[in-house]
C-alpha positions in Angstrom: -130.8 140.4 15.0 -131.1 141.2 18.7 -132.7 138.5 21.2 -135.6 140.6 21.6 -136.6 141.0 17.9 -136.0 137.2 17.6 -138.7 137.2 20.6 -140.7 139.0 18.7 -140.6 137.2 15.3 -141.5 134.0 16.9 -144.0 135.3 18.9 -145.9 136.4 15.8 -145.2 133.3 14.0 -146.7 131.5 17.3 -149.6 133.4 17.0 -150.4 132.9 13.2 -150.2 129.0 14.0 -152.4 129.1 16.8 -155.0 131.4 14.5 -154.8 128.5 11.6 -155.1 126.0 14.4 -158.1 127.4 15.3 -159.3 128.4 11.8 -158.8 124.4 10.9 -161.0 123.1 14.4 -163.3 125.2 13.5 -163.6 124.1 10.3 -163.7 120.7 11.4 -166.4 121.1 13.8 -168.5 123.0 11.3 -168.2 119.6 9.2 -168.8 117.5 12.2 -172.2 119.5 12.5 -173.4 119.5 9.1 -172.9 115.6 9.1 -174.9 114.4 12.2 -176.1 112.2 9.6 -172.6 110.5 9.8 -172.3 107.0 12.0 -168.9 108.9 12.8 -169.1 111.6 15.5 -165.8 113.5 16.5 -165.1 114.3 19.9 -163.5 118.0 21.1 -160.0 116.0 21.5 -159.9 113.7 17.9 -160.8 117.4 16.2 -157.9 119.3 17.7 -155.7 116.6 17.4 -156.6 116.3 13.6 -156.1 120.2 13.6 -152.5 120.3 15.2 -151.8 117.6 12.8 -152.3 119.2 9.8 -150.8 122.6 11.3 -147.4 120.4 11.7 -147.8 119.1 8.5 -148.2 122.5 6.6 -145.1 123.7 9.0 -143.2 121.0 8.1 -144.0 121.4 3.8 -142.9 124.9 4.2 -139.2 123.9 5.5 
């Protein structure tokens, strides 16, 4: 396979993970919302670090 469809590839792959990576803060945030009952507020940083999380972890299950 040449370098640039390589490039390619993983540029696609890149942008599927960033898409689930916002599909999963988004998700987050739409909980965070629905629960202002909750004593336990997120902020922007804890919700896109518990999204890249689980993004790595679904990466790494799939290996």
């Amino acid at each position: 396979m040449s370098k640039q469809m390589k490039d390619i590839r993983e540029i696609k792959l890149l942008d599927s993970e960033i898409y689930l990576c916002n599909q999963i803060k988004d998700l987050l945030a739409k909980r965070d919302r629905k629960n202002r009952y909750s004593k336990r507020q997120y902020t922007e940083h804890e919700i896109l670090q518990i999204a890249l999380n689980r993004l790595m972890s679904e990466l790494i299950s799939r290996h």
